[in-house]
C-alpha positions in Angstrom: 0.0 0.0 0.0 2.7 2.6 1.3 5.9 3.1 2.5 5.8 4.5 6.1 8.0 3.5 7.9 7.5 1.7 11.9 4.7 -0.3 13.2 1.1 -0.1 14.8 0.4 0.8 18.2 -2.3 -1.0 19.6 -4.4 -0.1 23.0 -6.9 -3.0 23.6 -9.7 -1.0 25.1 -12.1 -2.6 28.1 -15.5 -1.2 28.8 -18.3 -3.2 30.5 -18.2 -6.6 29.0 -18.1 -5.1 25.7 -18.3 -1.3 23.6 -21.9 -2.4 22.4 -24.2 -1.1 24.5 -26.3 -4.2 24.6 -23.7 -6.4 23.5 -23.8 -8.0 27.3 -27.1 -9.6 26.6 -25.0 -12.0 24.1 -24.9 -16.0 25.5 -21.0 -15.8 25.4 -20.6 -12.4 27.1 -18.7 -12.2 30.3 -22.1 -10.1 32.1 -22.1 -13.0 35.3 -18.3 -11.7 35.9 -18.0 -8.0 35.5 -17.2 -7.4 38.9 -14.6 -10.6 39.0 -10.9 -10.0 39.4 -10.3 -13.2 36.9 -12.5 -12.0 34.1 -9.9 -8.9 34.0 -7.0 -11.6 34.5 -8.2 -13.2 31.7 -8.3 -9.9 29.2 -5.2 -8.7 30.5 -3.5 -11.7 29.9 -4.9 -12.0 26.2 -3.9 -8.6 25.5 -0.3 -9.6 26.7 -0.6 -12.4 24.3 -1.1 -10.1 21.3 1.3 -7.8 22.3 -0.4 -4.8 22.8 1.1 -1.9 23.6 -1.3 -1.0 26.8 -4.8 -2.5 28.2 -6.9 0.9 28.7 -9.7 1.2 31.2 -12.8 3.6 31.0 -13.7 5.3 33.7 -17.8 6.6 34.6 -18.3 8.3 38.1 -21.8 7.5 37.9 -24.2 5.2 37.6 -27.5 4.7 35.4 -29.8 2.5 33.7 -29.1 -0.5 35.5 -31.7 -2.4 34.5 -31.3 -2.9 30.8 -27.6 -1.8 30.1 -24.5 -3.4 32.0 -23.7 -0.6 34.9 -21.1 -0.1 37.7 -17.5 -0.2 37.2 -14.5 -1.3 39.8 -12.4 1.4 40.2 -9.3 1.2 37.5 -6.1 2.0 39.8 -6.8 -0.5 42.5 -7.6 -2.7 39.5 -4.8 -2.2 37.1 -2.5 -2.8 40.7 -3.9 -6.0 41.1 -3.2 -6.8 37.1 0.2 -5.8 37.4 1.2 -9.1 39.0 -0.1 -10.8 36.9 1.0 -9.4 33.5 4.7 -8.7 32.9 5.1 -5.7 29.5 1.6 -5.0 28.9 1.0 -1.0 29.7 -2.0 -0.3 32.2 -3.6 2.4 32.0 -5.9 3.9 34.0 -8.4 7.0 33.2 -9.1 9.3 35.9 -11.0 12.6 36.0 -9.2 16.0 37.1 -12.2 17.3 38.0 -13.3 15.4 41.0 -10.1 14.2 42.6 -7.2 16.3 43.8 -3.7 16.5 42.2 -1.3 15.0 45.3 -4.0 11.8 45.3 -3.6 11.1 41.7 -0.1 11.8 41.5 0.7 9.6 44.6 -1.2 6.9 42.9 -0.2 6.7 39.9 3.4 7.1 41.3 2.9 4.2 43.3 1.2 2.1 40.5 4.9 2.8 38.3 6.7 1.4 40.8 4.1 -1.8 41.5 4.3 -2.6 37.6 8.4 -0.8 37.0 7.4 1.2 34.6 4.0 0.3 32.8 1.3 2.8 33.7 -0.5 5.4 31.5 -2.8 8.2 32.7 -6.1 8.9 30.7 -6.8 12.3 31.4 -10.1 12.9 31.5 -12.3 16.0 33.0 -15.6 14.1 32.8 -18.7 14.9 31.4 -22.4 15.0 33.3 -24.1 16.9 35.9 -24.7 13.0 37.5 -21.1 13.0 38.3 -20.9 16.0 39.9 -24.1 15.3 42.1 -21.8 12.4 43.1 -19.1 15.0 44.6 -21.6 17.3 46.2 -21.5 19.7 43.8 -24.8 21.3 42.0 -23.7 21.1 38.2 -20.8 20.0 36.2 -18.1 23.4 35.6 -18.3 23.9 32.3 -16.6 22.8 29.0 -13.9 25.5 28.7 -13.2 25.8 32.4 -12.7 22.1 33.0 -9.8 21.9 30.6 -8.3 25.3 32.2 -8.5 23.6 35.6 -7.0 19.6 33.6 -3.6 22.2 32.9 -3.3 23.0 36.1 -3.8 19.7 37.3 -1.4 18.2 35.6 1.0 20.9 35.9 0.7 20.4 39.9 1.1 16.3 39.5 4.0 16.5 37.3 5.7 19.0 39.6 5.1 16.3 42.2 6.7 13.8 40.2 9.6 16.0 40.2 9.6 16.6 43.8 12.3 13.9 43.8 15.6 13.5 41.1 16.5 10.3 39.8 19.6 9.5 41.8 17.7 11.2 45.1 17.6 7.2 46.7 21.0 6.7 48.2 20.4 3.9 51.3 24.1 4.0 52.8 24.0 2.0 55.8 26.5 2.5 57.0 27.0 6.3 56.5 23.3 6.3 57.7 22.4 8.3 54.7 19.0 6.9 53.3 18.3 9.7 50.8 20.1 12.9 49.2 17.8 15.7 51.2 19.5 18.1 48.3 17.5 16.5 45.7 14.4 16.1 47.5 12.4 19.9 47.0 8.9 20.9 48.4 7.2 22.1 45.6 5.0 25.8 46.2 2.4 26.0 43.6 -0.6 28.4 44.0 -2.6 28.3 40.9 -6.2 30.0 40.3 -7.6 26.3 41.3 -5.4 23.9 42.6 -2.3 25.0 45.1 0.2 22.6 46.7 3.1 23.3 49.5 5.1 19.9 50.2 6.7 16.8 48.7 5.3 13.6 47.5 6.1 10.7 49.7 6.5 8.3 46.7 9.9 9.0 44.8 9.5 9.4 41.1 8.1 6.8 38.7 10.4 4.7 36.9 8.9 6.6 33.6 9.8 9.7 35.1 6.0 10.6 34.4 3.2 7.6 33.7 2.6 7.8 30.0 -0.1 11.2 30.0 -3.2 10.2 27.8 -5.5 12.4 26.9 -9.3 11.3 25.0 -11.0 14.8 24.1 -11.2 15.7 20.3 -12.5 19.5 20.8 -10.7 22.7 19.9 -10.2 22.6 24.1 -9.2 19.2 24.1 -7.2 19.4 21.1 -4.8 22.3 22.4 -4.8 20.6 25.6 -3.3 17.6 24.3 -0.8 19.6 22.1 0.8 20.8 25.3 0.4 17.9 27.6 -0.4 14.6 26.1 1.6 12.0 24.9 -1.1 9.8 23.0 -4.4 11.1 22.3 -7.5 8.8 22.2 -10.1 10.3 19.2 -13.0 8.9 17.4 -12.9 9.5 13.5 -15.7 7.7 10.9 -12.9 8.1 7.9 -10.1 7.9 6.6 -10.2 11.3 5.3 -11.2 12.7 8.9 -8.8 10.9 10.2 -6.0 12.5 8.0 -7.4 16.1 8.8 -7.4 15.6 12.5 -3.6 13.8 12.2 -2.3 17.2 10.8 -4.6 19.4 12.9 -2.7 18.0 16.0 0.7 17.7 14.2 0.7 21.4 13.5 0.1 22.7 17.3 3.0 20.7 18.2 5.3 23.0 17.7 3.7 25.7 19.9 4.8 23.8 22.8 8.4 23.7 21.6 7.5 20.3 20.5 8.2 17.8 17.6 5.9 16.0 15.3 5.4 12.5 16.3 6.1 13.2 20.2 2.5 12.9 20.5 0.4 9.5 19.3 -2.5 9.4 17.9 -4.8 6.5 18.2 -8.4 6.0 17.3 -11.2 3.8 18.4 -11.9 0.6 16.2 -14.8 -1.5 17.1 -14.2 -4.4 14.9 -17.0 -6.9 14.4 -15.0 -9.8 12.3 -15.0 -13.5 10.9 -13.6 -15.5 8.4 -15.9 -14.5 5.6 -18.0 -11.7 5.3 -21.2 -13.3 5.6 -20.5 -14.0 9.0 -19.5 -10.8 10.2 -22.5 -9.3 8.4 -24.6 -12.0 10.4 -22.7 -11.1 14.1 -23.3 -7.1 12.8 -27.4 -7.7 12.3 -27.6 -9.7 15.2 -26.0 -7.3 17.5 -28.0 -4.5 16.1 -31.6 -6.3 16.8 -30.5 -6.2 20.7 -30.8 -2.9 20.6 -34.4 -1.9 21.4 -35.6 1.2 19.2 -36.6 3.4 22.3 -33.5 3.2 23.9 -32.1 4.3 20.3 -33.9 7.4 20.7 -33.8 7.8 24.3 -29.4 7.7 23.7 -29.8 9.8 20.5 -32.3 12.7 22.8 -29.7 12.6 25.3 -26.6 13.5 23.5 -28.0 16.1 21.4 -29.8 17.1 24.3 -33.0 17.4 22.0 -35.9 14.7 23.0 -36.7 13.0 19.7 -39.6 10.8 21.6 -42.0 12.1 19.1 -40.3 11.5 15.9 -40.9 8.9 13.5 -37.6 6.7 14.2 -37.7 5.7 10.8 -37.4 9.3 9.7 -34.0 11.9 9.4 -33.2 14.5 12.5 -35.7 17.1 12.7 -34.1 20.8 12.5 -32.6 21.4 15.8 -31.0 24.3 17.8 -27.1 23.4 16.9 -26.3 20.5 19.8 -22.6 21.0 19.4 -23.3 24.4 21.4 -25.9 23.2 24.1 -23.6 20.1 25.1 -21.6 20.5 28.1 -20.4 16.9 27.4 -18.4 15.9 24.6 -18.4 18.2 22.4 -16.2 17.0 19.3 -18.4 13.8 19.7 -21.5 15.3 19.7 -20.2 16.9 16.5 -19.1 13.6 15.3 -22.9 12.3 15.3 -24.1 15.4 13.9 -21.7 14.8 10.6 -22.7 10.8 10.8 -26.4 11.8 10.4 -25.9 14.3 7.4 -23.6 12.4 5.8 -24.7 9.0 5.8 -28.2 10.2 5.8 -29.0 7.5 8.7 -33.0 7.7 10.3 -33.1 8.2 14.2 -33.3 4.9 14.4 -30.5 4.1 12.5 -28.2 6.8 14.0 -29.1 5.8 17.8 -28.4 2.1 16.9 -24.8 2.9 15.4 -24.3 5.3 18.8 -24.9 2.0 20.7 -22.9 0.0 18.9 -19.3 2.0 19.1 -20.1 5.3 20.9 -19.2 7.5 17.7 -16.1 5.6 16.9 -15.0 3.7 13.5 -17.6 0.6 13.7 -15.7 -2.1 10.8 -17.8 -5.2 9.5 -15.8 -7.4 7.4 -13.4 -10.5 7.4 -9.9 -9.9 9.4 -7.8 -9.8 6.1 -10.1 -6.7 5.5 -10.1 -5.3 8.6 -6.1 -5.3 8.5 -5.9 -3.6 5.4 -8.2 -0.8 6.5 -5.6 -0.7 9.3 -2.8 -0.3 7.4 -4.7 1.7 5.2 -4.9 4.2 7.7 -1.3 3.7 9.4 0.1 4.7 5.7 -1.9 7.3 4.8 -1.1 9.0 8.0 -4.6 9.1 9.6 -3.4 7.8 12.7 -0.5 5.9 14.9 -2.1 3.3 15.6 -5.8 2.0 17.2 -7.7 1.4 20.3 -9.3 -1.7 20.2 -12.7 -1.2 21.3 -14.0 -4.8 21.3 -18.1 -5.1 21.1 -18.3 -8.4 22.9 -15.7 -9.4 26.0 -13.9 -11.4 26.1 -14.7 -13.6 22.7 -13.9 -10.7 20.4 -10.7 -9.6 22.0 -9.6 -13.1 21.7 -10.6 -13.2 18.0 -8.7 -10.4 17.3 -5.4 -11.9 18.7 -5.9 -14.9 17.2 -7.0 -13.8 13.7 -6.2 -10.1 13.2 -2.7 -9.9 14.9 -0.5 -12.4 13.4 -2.2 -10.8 9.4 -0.4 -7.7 10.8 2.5 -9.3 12.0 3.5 -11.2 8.4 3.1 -7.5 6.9 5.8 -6.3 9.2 2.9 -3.7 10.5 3.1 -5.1 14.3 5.4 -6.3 17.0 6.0 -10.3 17.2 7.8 -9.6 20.3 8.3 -7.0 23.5 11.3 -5.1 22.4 11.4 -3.2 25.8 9.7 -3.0 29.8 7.9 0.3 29.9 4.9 1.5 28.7 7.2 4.6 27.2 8.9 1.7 25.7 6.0 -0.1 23.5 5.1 3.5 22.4 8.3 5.3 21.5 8.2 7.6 23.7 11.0 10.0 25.6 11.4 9.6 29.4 10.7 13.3 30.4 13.7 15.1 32.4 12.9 16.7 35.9 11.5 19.7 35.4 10.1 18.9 31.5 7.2 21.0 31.0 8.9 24.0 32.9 11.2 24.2 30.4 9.0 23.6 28.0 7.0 26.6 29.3 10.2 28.6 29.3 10.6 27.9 25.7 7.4 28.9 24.6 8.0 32.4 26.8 11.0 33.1 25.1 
């Protein structure tokens, strides 16, 4: 197809017991076991098999329709510690929210988690997204769009200023000259900021990685800056190729900004591959995945994220004219977006529409046989749409296991993926620089000068 040069990275993405939204209510799902250590054991493991790069957890803080959709989810650091021992070079990561947790917690965890696994842990930056979460926190609505990425740079400015609070070589542990630590190289960090403001030291020295992997999932203008300056591999949703290419560049291009070079940053979006060894039978796994999907929860998903009730529509009719969506979410806005562009472009009824939403959330839904699915892949990879893929499987754990078995070794004879673990970290598996002490100061200095 191409000539680009390196290989696919590959995050093997685990929500529920499956990206479609009713995909649980399949025989072979893993529903009974959602909330069993060995279920994750067992995913973890296959992802280790195929060699991913990184397992990646969501993250909801809330709860809802618990009686028709599979709900509640164990909480991803204390999870991703206990998978640690039991994977060796697979890279955990773990999203949490900056906008209901506090920056010494998340950096003392995550520190600790580096050390657990030496040197495998990403951090999905997230700033979360309903007024349900914040009711969780006490608080009486969501902040809004803007403002929450204002306060996620601060945030992580004050966890990576943690992280620094102790140099490399700071460890010393002389017995005898009763020396256990180089208090020179241990500082208290002083930040006051306009939200978040820290006076101390963090009582975990830094992470093998010097900073866990910083992942970041928001496709807005916001999110999109945001990542320029802070993230290491972005998470997006794209529905082409061509999208795909335009949003590669868009990113590329506000690299240097930060005093940064193109590439530094990985871009990766969601797949949600529904496969088999002809394309008859994918077709057949794709219809009856769809006819779980009840048509009133179609709409009722559909109302919700354009924040429009289409109850009274015809479902087998187009969107109605609505007041612009994009501007009344204070969700996700680039997805919102997304489904807007689906709609007009594809032409999809309500129906239709809310049915796709529930099968892959917005991102890149592929029916076909796994020869097809890895040339789309490459496709992709070539053409410079992307840097690799999160694997959002629909069914868990059958279709993760399919992929391994059936899609990975296809992209291993093209010389497109990794046969074995060339390194121990998850910076490793991506490429990635181990940041200095004191990276994005200097960075900052840059840009100032």
């Amino acid at each position: 197809m191409g000539t680009r040069v390196g290989q696919l990275h590959l995050g093997a993405f685990i929500y529920y017991t499956g990206h479609h939204h009713y995909g649980w209510r399949q025989p072979e799902s893993g529903a009974e076991r959602l909330f069993d250590f060995k279920f994750y054991k067992e995913l973890a493991q296959t992802a280790e098999r195929g060699k991913f790069d990184m397992m990646f957890l969501a993250d909801l803080l809330y709860v809802r329709g618990v009686e028709d959709a599979a709900s509640g989810m164990l909480e991803p650091l204390t999870l991703l510690s206990a998978l640690s021992t039991v994977t060796d070079k697979l890279g955990l990561t773990a999203t949490v929210s900056t906008t209901y947790n506090e920056p010494y917690n998340v950096a003392r965890k995550f520190a600790t988690l580096d050390h657990i696994s030496n040197g495998r842990v990403g951090w999905n930056i997230v700033t979360s997204q309903l007024d349900l979460e914040a009711y969780n926190y006490g608080k009486p609505e969501h902040p809004e769009h803007g403002l929450r990425y204002e306060m996620a740079r601060e945030f992580v400015e004050v966890a990576t200023r943690l992280w620094d609070s102790w140099e490399d070589d700071s460890l010393i542990v002389n017995r005898e000259a009763g020396k256990f630590a180089d208090g020179t190289k241990v500082k208290e960090i002083e930040y006051k900021g306009n939200w978040y403001s820290t006076k101390g030291t963090l009582n975990v020295p830094r992470p093998p990685q010097g900073y866990p992997v910083l992942i970041q999932a928001g496709s807005s203008a916001p999110g999109q800056d945001f990542a320029a300056g802070f993230g290491e591999v972005i998470f997006t949703a794209q529905q082409s190729l061509e999208a795909a290419k335009s949003f590669y560049e868009s990113i590329n291009s506000k690299l240097a900004k930060y005093s940064r070079e193109r590439g530094s940053l990985k871009i990766m979006p969601g797949l949600s591959p529904i496969i088999g060894a002809s394309e008859e039978e994918a077709q057949q796994k794709y219809k009856e995945l769809q006819e779980l999907i009840p048509p009133a929860s179609a709409v009722m998903m559909l109302s919700g994220m354009l924040s429009f009730d289409l109850s009274g529509y015809p479902v087998e009719g187009q969107l109605p004219e609505i007041p612009n969506p994009v501007d009344a979410s204070n969700g996700m806005k680039s997805r919102v977006q997304l489904i807007m562009d689906m709609a007009r472009k594809d032409k999809l009824s309500i129906l239709e529409l809310g049915r796709r939403l529930l099968g892959a959330r917005g991102h890149l839904q592929f029916v076909g046989t796994y020869e097809q699915l890895a040339d789309l892949m490459q496709l992709w990879f070539e053409q410079y749409g992307c840097d690799g893929f999160n694997i959002m499987p629909p069914v868990l754990p059958g279709d993760l296991n399919e992929f391994v078995d059936h899609v990975i070794p296809i992209l291993q004879q093209r010389g497109l993926f990794r046969t074995e673990y060339t390194g121990n970290t998850l910076r490793d598996h991506l490429g990635l620089e181990r940041p200095n002490v004191g990276h994005f100061q200097q960075q900052e200095a840059e840009i100032l000068q």
